[in-house]
MIMIBA-84579 format. One record per atom (N, C-alpha, C): x, y, z. Coordinates in pm, whole numbers, plus 50000, padded with zeros to 5 digits. Example, Ala and Ser with C-alpha at 12.3 -4.5 7.8 and 13.67 -1.06 7.14 Angstrom:
REM residues 2
513194943150780
512304955050780
513204967050780
512854977550708
513674989450714
512905000350787
REM end
This chain:
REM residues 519
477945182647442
476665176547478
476715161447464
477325152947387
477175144247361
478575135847447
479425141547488
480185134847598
479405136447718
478495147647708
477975147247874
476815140647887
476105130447751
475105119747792
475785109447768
476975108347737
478295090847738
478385091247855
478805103347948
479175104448092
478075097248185
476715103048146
475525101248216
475515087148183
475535082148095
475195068448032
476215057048125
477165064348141
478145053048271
477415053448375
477165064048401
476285061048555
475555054648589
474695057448439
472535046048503
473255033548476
474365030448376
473995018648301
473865007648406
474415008148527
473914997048624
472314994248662
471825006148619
470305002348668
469415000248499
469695002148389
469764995648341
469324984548266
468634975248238
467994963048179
469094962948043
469654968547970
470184968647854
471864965547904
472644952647865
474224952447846
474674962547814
475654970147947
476444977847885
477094972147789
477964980047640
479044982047548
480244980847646
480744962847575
482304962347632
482014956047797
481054948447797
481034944847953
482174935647996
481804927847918
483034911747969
484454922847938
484864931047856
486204939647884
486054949247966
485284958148009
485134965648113
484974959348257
484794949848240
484344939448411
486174927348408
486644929048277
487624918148353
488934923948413
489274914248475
489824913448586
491124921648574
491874918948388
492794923648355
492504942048341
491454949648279
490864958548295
491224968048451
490274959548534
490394963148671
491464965348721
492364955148709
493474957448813
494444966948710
494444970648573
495104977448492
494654993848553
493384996448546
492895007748598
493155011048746
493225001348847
493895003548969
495155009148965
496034999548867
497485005448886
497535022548847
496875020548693
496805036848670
496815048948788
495435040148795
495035053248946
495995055249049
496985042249081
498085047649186
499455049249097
499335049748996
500275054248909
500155073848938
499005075648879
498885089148889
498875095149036
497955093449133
498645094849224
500495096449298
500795083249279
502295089349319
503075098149206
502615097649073
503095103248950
503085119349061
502285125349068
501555136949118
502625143549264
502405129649347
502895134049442
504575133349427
505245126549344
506455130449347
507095139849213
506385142949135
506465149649013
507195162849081
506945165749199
507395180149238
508625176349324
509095166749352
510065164449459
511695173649413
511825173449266
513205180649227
513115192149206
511495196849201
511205212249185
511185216449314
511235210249413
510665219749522
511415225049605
513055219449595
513805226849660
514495240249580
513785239249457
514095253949363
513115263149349
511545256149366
510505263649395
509575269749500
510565268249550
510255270949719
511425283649712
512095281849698
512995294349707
512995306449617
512245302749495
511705311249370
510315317549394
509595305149407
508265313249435
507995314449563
508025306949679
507775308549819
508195324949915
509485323449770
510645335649875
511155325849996
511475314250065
511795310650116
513335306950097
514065312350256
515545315650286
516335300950228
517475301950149
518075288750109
517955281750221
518835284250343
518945278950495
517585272150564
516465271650497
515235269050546
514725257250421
515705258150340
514445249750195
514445231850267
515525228350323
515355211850378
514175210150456
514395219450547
512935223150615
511595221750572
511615228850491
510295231850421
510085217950348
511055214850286
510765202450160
510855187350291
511045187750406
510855177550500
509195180250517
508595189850507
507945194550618
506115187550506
506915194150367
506255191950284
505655178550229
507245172250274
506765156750212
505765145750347
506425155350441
505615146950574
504025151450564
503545162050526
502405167150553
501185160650462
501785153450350
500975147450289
500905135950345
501855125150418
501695111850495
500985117650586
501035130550649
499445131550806
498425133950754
498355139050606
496655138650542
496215124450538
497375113950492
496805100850496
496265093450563
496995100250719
496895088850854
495875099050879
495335116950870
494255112650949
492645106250847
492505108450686
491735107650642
491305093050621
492675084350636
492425064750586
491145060550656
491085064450797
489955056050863
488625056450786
488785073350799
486655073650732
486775071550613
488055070050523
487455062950379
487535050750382
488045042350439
487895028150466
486465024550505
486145034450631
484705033550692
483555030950595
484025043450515
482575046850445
482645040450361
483895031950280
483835023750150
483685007950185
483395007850267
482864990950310
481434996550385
480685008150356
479765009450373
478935016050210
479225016450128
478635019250021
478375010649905
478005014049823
477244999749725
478344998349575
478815009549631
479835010649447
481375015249512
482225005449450
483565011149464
484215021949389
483315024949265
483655033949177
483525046149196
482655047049242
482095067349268
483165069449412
483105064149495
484675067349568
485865070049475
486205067849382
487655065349327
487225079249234
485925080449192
485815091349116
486025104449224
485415100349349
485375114849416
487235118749481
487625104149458
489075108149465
489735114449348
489645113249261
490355121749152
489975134749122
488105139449200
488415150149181
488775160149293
489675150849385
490375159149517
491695157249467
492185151749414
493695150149300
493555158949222
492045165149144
492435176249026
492415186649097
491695187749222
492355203749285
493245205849316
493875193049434
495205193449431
495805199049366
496355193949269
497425198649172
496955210849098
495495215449070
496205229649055
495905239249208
495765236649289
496205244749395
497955244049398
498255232849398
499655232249400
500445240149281
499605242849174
500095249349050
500345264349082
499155270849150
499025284649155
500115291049270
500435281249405
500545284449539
501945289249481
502095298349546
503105312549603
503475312449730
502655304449816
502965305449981
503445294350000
503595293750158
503435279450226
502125276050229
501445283050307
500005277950343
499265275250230
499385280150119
498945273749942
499125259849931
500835259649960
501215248549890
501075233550020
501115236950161
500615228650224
499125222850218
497975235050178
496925225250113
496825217850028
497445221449944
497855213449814
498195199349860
498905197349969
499415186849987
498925177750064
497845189350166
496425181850208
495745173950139
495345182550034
494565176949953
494865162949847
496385160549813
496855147949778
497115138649873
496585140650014
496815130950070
495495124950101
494245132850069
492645127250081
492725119649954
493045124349866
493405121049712
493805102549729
494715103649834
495735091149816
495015080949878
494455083849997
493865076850095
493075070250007
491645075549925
490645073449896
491175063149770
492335063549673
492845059149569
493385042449658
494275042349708
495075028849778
493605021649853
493025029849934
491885023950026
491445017049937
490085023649853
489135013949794
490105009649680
490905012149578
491615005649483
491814992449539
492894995449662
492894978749701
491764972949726
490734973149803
489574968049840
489024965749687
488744973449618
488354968049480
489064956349409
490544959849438
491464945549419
490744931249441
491204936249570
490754919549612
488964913749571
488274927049567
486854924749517
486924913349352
487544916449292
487924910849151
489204897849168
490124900449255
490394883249183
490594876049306
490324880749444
490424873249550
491214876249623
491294867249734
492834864249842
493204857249804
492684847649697
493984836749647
495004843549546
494834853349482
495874858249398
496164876649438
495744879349565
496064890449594
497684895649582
498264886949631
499774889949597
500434890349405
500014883849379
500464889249231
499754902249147
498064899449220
497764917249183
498744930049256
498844930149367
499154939749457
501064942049390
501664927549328
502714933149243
503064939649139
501464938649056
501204954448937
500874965049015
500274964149097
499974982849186
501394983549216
502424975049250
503604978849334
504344984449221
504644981749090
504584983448947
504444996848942
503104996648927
502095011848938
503035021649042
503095016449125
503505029149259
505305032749189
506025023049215
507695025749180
507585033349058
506845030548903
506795037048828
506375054648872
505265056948912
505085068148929
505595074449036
506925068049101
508155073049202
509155074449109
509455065749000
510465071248919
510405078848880
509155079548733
508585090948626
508595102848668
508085105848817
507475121148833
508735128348882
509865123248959
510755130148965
512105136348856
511815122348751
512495124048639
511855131248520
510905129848519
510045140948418
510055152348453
510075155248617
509515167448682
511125173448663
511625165748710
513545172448743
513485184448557
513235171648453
514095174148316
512295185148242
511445183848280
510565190348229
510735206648299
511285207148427
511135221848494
512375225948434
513345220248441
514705224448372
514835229948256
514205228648149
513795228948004
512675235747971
511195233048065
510275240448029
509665249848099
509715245948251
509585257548314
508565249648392
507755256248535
507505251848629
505855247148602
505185258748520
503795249248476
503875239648322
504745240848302
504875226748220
504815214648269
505195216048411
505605206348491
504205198448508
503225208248524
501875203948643
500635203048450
501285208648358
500615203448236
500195189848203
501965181948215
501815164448233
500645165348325
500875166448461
499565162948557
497905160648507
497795175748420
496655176448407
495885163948291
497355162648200
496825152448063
496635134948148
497485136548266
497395122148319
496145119748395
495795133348479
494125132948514
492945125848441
493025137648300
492485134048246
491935118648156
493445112648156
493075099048132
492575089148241
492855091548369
492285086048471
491055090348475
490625098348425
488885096548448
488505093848340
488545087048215
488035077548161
488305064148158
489055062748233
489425048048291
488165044148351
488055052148494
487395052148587
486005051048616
485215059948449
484345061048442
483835048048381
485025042448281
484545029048193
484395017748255
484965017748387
485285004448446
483925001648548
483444987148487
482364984048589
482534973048684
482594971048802
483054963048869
482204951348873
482714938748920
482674926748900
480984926048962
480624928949077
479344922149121
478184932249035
478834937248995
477664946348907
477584941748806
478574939348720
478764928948585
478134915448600
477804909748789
476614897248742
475504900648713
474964911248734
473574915448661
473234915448517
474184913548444
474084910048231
474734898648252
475974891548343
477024880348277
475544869048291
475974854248265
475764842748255
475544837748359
474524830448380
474374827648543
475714811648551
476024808548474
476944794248488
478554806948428
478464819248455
480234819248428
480114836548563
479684833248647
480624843048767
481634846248796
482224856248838
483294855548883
483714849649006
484514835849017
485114831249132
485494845149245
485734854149207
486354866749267
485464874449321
484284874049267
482964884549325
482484875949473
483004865449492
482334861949612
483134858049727
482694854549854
484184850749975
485014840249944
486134841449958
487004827449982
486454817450011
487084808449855
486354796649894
486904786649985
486214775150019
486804770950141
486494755750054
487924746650035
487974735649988
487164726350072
487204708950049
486504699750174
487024695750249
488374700750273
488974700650403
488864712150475
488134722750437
488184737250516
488984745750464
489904743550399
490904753750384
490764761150235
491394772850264
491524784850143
492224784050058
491854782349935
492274771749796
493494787949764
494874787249755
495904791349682
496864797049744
496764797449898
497714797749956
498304785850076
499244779950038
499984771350106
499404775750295
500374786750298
500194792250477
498754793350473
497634797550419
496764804250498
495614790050460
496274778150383
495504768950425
496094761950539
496954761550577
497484755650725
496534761950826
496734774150829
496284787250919
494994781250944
493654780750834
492584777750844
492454762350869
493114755550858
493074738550949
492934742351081
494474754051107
494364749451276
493714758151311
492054761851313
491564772651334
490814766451479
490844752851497
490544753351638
491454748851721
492694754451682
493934754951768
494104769951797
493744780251716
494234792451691
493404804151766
493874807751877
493174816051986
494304827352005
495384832451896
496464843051951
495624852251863
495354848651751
494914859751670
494464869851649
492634860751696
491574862651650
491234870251811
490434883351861
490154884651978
488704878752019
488764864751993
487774855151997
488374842152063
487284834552189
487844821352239
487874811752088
488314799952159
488224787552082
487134781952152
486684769652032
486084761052124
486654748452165
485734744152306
486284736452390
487184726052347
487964718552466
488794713052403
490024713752306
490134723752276
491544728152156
492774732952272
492624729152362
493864736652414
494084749752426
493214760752395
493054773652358
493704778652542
494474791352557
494544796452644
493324805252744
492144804852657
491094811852722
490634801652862
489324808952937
488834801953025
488134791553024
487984781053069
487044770553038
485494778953038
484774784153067
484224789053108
483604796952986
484564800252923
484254810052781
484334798952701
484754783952725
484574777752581
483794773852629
483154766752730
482684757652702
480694762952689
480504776252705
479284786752635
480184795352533
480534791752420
481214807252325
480784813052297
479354810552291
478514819452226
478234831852290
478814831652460
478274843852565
479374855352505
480644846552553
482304854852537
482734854952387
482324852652289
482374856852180
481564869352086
480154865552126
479274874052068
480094890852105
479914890352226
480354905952277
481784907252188
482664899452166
483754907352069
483014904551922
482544896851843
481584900451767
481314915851736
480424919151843
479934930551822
481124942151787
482814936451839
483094953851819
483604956451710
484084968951653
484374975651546
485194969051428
484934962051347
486104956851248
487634960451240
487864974551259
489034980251308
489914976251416
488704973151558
489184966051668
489294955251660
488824943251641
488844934651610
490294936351521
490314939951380
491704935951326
493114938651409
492884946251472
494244958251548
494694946351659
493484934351724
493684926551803
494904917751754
495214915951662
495614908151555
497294912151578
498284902951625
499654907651659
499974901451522
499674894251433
500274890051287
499844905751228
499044911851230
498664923251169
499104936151172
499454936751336
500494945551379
501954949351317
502344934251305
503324929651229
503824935151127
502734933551028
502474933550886
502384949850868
501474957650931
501654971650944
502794980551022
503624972851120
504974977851145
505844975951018
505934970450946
506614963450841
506544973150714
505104976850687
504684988250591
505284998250659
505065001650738
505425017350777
507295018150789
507645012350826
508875009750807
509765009050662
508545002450561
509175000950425
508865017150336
507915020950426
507275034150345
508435043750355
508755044550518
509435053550552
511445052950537
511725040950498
512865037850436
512685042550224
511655041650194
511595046350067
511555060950098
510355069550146
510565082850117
511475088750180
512405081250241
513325092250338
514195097050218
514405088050112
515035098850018
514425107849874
513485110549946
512825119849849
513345134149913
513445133850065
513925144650142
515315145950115
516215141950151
517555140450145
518415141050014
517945129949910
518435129749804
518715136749728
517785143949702
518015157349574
518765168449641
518745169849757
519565183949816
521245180349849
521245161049848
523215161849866
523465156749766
522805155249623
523255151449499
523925161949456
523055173949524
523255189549490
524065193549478
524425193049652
525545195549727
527045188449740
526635173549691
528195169649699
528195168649566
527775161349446
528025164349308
527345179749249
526865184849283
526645200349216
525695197149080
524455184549108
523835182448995
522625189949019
521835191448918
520895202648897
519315195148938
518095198548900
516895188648942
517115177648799
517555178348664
517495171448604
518115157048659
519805158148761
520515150948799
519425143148924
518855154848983
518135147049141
516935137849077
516545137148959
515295132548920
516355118648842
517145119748779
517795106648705
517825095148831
518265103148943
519345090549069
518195085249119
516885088549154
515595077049134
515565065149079
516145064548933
515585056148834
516595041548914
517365044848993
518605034249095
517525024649166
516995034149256
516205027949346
514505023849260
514085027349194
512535029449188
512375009649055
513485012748942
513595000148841
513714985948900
514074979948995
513774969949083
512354962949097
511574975949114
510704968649174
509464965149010
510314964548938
509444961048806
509144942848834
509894939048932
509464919548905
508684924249048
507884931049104
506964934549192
505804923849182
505634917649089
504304908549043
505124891649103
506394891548975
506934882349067
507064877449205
507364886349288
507574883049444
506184886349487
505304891249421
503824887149440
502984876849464
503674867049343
502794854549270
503754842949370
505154849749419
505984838149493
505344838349666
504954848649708
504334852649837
502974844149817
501844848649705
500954842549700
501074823849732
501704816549663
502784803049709
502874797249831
504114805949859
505024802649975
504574813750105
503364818250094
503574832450211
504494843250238
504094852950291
504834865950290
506244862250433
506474854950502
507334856950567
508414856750542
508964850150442
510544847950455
511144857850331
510204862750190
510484871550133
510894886150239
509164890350291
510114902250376
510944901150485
511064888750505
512164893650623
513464893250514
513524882350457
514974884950344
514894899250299
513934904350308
514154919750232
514834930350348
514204928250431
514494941150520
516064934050619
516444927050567
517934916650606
518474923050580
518624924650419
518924927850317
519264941650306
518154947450282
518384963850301
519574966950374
519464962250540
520504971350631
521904976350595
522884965750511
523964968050503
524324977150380
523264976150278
523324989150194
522725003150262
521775005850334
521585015250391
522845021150452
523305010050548
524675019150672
525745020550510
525965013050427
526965014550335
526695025850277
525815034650274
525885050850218
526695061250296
527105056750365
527905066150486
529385067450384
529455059150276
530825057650175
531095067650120
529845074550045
529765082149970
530215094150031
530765104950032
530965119650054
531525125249990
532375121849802
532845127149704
532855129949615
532815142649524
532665140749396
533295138949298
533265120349273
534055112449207
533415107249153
533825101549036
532945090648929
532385078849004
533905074049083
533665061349182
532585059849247
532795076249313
531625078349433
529695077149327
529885083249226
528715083049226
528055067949167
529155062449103
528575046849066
528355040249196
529175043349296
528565037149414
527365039749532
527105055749462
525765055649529
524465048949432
524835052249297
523845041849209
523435027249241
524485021649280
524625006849274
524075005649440
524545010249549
523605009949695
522195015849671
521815025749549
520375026949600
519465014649512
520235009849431
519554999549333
519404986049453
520484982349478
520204974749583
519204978049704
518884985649710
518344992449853
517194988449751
516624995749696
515234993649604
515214980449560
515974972349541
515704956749522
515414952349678
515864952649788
515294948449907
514264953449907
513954966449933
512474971149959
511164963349872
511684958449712
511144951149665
510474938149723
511414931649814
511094919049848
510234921549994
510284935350043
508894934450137
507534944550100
507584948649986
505984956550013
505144948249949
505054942049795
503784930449789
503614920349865
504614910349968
504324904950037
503144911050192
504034921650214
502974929250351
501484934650276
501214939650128
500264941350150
499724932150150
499894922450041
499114910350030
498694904350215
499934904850270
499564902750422
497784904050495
498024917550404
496574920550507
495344917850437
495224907450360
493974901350270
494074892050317
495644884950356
495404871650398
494974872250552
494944883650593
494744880250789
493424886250758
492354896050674
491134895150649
490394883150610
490584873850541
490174865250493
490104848050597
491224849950657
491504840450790
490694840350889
490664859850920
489814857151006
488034857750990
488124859050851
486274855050862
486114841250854
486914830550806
487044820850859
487054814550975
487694817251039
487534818551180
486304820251269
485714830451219
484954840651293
483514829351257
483024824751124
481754818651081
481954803251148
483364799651146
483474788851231
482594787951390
482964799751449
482894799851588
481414809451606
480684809451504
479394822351486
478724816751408
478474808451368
477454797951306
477304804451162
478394803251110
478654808451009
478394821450958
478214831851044
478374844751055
479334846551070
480364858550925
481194871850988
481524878151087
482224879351101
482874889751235
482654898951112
482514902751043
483314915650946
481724924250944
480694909350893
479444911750861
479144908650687
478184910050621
478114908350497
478804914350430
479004928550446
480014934050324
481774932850383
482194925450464
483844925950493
484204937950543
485404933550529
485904945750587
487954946950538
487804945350408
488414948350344
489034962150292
488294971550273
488714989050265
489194991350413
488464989950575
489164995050649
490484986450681
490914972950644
492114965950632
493144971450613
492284978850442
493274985250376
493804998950391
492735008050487
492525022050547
493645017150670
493995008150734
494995005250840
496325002150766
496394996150669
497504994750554
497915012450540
496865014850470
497615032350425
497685044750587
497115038050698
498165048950785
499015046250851
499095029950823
500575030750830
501625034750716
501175029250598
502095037950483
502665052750458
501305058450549
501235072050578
502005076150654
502215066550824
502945071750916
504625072050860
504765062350794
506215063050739
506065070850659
505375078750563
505655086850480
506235099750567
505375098750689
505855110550747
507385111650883
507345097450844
508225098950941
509695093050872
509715089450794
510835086450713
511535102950678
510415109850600
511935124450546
511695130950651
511225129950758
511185139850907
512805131950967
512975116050949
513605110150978
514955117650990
514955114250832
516705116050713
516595127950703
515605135150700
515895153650659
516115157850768
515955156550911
516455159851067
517915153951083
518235141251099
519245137951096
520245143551012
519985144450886
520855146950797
521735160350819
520815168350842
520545186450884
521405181851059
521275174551131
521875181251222
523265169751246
523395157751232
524635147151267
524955143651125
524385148151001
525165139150876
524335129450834
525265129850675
524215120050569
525195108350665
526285104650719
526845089050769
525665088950836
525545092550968
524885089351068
523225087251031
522985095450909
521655096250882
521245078650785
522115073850747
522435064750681
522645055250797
522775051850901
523405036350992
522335036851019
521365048851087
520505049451112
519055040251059
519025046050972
517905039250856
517945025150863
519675017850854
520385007050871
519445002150978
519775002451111
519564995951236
517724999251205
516995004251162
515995001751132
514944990951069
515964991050961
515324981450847
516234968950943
517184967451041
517324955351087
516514949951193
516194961651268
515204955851406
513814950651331
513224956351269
511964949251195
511984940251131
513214932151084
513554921351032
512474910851166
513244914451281
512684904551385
511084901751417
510494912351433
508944903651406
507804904251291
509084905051128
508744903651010
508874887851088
509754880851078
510064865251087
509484862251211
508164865251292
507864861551408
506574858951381
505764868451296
504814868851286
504004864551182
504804875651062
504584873450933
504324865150909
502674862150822
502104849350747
501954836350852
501634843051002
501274840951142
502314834351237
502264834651340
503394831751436
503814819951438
505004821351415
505764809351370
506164803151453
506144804751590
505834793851723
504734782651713
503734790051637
502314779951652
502794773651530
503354774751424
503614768551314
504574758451362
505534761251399
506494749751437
505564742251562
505184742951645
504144732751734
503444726451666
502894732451619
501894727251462
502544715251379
503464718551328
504214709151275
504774698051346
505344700751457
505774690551584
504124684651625
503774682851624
502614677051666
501954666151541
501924671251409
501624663851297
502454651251274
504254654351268
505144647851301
504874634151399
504444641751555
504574631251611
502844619351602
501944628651539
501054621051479
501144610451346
501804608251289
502314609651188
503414594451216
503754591451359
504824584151371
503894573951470
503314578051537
502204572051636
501404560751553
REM end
């Protein structure tokens, strides 16, 4: 009784007249983004906790034919990336349409606690594919508003060094769950496994419940100590967006900048539109105004970019959640304890995730991810080495997946951070050319940013072990390996085209200052 009026007591306390207990620590920033990571801690904790069980529990409990388990465990890991891509939109939708970021994140965990025990009980396929439905509504609703809550608390000026503790958050609970899950099913047995789950739930919902977010916390704080973070990007007295190098350039040349935004310029800038549309904007603008925040962003070839880039990095990480544990199997003869250790190669890298956060935040996301996904290719095709079971061989698949997970490092906090900085640009933009009205509108449009972030994360989830678990199964781990290679190299090219905006207009940009500059 008395936890279930503490429970109640989180709820009203926003309405309220009395300081919540613990506000200035429940509202700061360190709090927040600590409880974000959690939440995608547990999440991927969840979703990969089963990755070393499932090619043993699928064949134990499923009854499913050895000759079929790649199958199934491809089929499995993809089915949770199509819960993502189709559920991201309407939670993005609806969470830049509601008044609290919190009761979303709550109604996500309790589609994570069915999850996992549906996934506990299931005996079938069709069991265990809901199960996996259901962690992918789970996921959507967790990354969507988590990030959007992100940036709600410390901005677009430091989005990249937050988004390098969630990245933190995520690799950790890609390491942990396969290595706990591998050495906990081995030793304790298969609901021991989903026990952890339940104790990690459980601490995520008192996180969740304690944490009060920033614009709600101005209702008790100080009217002289706000949070810089509860409100839009500020805009210095030259116009520009105080903490990033690029995206104060970006916002200078905003009446040069007509590739972006699916909005004219106004007159005079040289803009490629019609004279006609600049010189009334208000006719040929309003009407894109009006359309969907979604459309409007998708117009966006820097954005495109930035979400080819995710999906690409998603689907180069999970392709070996498919693959990995079944030829660790097969060419060293190691057990799930072994398939859950060879994670810890790839997943420990991305612990300076904050670092190449706080350096993106700086210098912009372009030249980190394209150095990353450079990078990657030649350790990817270099797995084609491996086919023995030798000491040699296996220090050298250690040492290519560590490397491989140190590239991947250097492009996912830069791309997400990406898409705060092309939200934030373009409401700049947009109040410029709209009399200081949003394109987004009053509440942004930050969750569906981030709802376009996770289906693409999604689409690579699903298309990465559909990738490597098809290939692998029919031409080989070589071929399945160059493959991946020539992947992570073609996206190199309009990582460096686009990324942290088109670097044509940047170099003109610069050639033009230059020759101002000498004049």
């Amino acid at each position: 009784m008395l936890m279930a009026k503490w429970n109640l007591g989180l709820f009203r306390e926003r309405d309220s007249s009395k300081t919540p207990w613990g506000l200035e620590f429940r509202s700061s920033d360190m709090f927040i983004v600590s409880t974000i990571s959690i939440a995608v801690f547990t999440d991927m904790f969840l979703y990969s906790v089963i990755v070393p069980v499932m090619p043993f529990a699928l064949s134990s409990r499923a009854q499913i034919h050895p000759n079929d388990v790649q199958y199934w465990v491809s089929i499995l890991v993809a089915i949770y990336g199509a819960a993502l891509v189709f559920f991201s939109p309407f939670c993005g939708w609806i969470a830049d349409r509601t008044s609290s970021r919190r009761l979303p994140l709550l109604f996500g965990l309790v589609a994570l606690g069915v999850a996992t025990a549906v996934l506990n009980v299931g005996t079938s396929i069709g069991v265990l594919i809901l199960g996996r439905v259901l962690q992918g509504l789970s996921a959507a609703i967790v990354w969507i508003v988590g990030l959007a809550l992100l940036v709600d608390t410390v901005g677009p000026q430091r989005i990249g060094q937050a988004t390098g503790w969630v990245g933190i958050a995520m690799s950790l609970g890609i390491l942990l769950g396969p290595l706990l899950g591998g050495i906990v099913f081995d030793k304790a047995g298969y609901y021991v496994v989903f026990a952890m789950a339940y104790v990690l739930i459980g601490v995520d919902i008192v996180l969740r419940l304690v944490l009060i977010e920033k614009k709600v916390a101005l209702k008790w704080l100080p009217k002289e100590q706000p949070s810089p973070s509860t409100e839009p990007p500020q805009v210095d007295a030259q116009g520009a967006l105080t903490g990033n190098e690029d995206i104060t350039k970006d916002i200078e040349m905003v009446a040069n900048t007509a590739e972006d935004l699916p909005i004219s310029a106004p007159s005079g800038t040289g803009s490629d539109f019609p004279a006609t549309d600049q010189a009334n904007p208000s006719l040929a603008q309003k009407g894109r105004f009006n359309l969907p925040p979604v459309v409007t962003l998708l117009a966006s070839r820097r954005l495109l970019s930035a979400l080819w880039g995710i999906m690409v990095q998603a689907a180069l990480l999970t392709s070996f959640d498919a693959v990995v544990p079944l030829f660790t199997h097969n060419v060293f003869g190691w057990d799930s304890i072994g398939a859950g250790l060879i994670f810890l190669t790839i997943t420990i890298p991305f612990v300076i995730g904050p670092v190449v956060g706080a350096l993106s935040d700086k210098y912009g996301p372009r030249w980190l991810a394209t150095a990353g996904f450079i990078m990657a290719c030649p350790f990817l095709v270099l797995l084609r080495l491996v086919h023995e079971n030798t000491v040699k061989q296996k220090v050298l698949l250690c040492a290519l997946l560590a490397m491989i997970g140190t590239a991947l490092n250097l492009t996912l906090p830069p791309t997400m951070a990406e898409v705060s900085y092309i939200v934030a640009l373009k409401e700049e933009q947009s109040k410029k050319l709209n009399n200081g009205k949003s394109v987004f509108g009053d509440k942004g449009a930050y969750a569906q940013a981030y709802a376009l972030f996770n289906m693409a994360y999604a689409a690579g989830c699903v298309v990465g072990p559909i990738w490597a678990g098809m290939v692998n199964q029919t031409a080989g781990w070589g071929t399945m390996s160059w493959s991946l290679g020539a992947l992570s190299a073609v996206t190199a090219v309009p990582t460096v085209i686009w990324c942290g905006g088109s670097i044509f207009k940047k170099m003109k940009s610069r050639r033009q200052e230059i020759a101002r500059s000498d004049a």
